[in-house]
Structure formats: structure tokens, C-alpha cells
N, C-alpha and C positions, 0 to 999 in steps of 0.2 A: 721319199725321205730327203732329196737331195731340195729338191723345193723347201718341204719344211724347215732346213736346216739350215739352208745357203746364206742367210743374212743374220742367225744367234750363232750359227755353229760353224764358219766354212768350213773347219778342217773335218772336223765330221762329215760333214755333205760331201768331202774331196771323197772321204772314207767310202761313202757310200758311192758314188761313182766309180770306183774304181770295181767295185764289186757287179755293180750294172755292167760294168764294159766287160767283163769277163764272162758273162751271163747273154749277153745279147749285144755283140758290137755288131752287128749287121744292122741293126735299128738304129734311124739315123734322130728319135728323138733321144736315145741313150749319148748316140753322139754331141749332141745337141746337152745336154744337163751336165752332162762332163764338161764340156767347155766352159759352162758358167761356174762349173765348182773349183776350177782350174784358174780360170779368172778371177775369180772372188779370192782367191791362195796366192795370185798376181805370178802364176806360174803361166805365165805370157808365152811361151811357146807350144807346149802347149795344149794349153787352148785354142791357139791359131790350129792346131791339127787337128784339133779335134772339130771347130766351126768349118774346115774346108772338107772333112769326109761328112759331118750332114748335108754342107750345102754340094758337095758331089752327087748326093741320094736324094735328095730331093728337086735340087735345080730351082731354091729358092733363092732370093738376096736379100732376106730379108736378117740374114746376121751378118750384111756389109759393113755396118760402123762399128760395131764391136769386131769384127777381123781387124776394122784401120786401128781401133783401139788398142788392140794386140799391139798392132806395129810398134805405137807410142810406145808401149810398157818394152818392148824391146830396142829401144833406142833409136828407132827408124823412121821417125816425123817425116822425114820426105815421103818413105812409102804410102804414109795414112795421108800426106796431101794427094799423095799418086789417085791415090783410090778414091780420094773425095771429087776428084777429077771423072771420074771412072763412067760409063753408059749404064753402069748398074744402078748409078743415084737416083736417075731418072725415075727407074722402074720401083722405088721404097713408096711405101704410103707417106704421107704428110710427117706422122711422125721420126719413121725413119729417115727423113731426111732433117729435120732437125736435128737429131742424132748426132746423124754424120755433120752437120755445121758446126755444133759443139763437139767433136771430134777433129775437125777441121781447124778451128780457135786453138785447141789447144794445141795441138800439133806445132801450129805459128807461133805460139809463147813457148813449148819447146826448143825453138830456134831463135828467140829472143827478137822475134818480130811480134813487141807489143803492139803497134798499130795496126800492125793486118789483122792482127785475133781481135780487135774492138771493130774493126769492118766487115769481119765475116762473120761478124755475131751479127751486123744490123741487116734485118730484115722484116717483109710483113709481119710474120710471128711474133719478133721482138714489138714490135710498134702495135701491135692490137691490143685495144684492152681487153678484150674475150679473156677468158680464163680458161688452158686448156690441159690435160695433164702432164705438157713438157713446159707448159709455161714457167714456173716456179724457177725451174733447172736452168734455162734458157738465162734468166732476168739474174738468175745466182752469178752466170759464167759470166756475162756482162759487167756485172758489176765489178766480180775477180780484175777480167781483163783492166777496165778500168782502173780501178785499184794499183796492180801492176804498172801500169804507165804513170802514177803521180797523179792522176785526174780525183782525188780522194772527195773531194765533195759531189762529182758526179758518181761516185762508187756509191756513196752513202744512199743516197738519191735511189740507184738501181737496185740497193741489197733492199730497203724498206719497198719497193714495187716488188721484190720478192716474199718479203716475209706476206703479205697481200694476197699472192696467189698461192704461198704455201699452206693449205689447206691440212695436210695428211703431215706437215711433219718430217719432208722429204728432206728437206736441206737446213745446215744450221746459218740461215739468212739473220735471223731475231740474234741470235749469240754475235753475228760479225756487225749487225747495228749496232748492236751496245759497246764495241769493242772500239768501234769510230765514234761512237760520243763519250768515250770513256765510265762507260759505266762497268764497276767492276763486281761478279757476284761472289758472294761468299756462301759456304754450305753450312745450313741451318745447324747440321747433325756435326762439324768438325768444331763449330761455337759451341753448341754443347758439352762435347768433348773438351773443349779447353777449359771451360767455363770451369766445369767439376774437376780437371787437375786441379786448375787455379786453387780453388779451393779445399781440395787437400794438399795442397802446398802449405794453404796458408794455417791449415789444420794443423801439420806436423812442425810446422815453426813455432805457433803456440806452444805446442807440446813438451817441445825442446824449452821455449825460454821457461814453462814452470818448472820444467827437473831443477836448469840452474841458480 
């Protein structure tokens, strides 16, 4: 439930976490779905306790960037550089360590060092055009960075190479293109709705001027 729920419902899915942890806190994937329903609630501590008793029980690293993440959400950017530093990075799959690069970026705009977050975003990953499933994520943070520093036509540049490998819908890349070429959308359904006040407005003005 906690899966099902963690992205329509977090507070739910906290719900149901909390009911898991009471039922089975020695299972370290209990501890493990709590942290993310925790995180997704941005109760960033946590969750940090709860990703350091799974990765206690299992002796994985594989929820190192989301711990550094933590840090961020608690105010402690130096520690999520601490960690992007760390001998654990090594040992993440490829993904994992993009992860942690874009955990790493932000952390740096955190501290209001724009340029370092547009240099530790560039890497092979950033520069292949392969399309991979952090690709999208990767080319969004980039372009933010960017963005951030003034550099707005190379923002624009990196959000449209993102809307490109956003496939699934993952980031709103397509909404921040149109917001740098100034294009503004309007809801079909809120013109409607004004449309037919409009027109019992202009209903009831008639109405009025026949009585007088």
C-alpha cells in the first residue's frame, strides 16, 4: 500500500507505514518504505533513520543519495557533499551515482555556489545522447542550474533536450520551455466557466433594463 500510494496519496502511504513499522520493524524492507513515505511527507529526519536502520540490516549503499538527500531537506548541504565525497559512491550502480551527482548539484546551489552545481552536473551521462532512465532528470537539473546562474538561453537549450528524453512524463521540462518562450496556457474548462457567467451576466442586465 505504501508503494501504491506514495506518489497520489503520501500521507496515506506515511499512514500506512507507520502501521508496517509496528507490525514488523525488524524487516529492513519495512524500514526501507517507511523512509520513502517519510521522505515523500519531507519529514527529513526521519527518514534519515529510518534509510540508516535498513542500510544497518542489510549492509547495502544503495539508499546513499537519498540519505544525502535527507541532509539537504535538513539544512546540512555540507553533509550531502560530505557523502557525495564518500567510498560508498564508488560501490552505487551507474544510476546511483547520478543520483548522487544531482544530489551533489543541488546541495551546491544550496550554498549558492551556482557554478559548481553547472560543473558537477557535467559529465558522460550529461553529454551522451543515449537515452537512459535518469537521463530526462539529469538534463532538467542542468538546465535549472543554468537557469539559476543567468545563462537563460543555455537553460532553454538543456530544458528542450529534456522534454526529448522525457518519455514517461517524469518532469515538468515541456511547462518550463514554454514559460522561457513566453507562452502562456489557459484552462479550456476555466474559459468555459467564464464564458457562461459572462453570459448570464449579460442575461440578467437584459432583464433588468426590460422591467425599467
Amino acid at each position: 500500500m505504501v508503494a501504491r500510494l506514495i506518489d497520489e496519496d503520501p500521507e496515506g502511504a506515511y499512514g500506512y507505514s507507520r502501521v508496517a513499522l509496528r507490525l514488523a520493524s525488524r524487516v529492513a524492507a519495512v524500514r526501507e518504505a517507511a523512509g520513502f513515505a517519510a521522505y515523500a511527507n519531507q519529514k527529513y529526519g526521519e527518514a534519515l533513520a529510518e534509510f540508516r536502520a535498513a542500510r544497518r540490516m542489510t549492509g547495502s549503499v544503495e539508499l546513499w543519495p537519498v540519505m544525502a538527500d535527507c541532509e539537504r531537506g535538513l539544512g546540512r548541504p555540507e553533509k550531502a557533499l560530505d557523502m557525495a565525497g564518500a567510498p560508498e559512491v564508488q560501490k552505487l550502480d551507474k544510476a546511483g551515482q547520478v543520483e548522487m551527482r544531482l544530489v551533489a548539484a543541488g546541495a551546491r546551489g544550496d550554498m549558492g555556489q551556482l557554478d559548481a552545481a553547472i560543473v558537477t552536473l557535467q559529465s558522460p551521462e550529461l553529454a551522451s545522447s543515449s537515452v537512459q532512465p535518469w537521463t530526462a532528470r539529469l538534463r532538467y537539473a542542468y538546465a535549472e542550474a543554468l537557469l539559476a546562474a543567468g545563462r537563460e538561453r543555455e537553460a532553454r537549450e538543456w530544458f528542450a533536450k529534456a522534454v526529448e528524453a522525457d518519455r514517461d512524463g517524469s518532469t515538468d521540462a515541456s511547462d518550463r520551455l514554454a514559460e522561457l518562450d513566453g507562452v502562456a496556457f489557459v484552462d479550456a474548462l476555466d474559459e468555459t466557466q467564464e464564458d457562461s457567467d459572462g453570459a448570464k451576466d449579460d442575461s440578467g442586465s437584459a432583464g433588468e433594463g426590460d422591467r425599467d
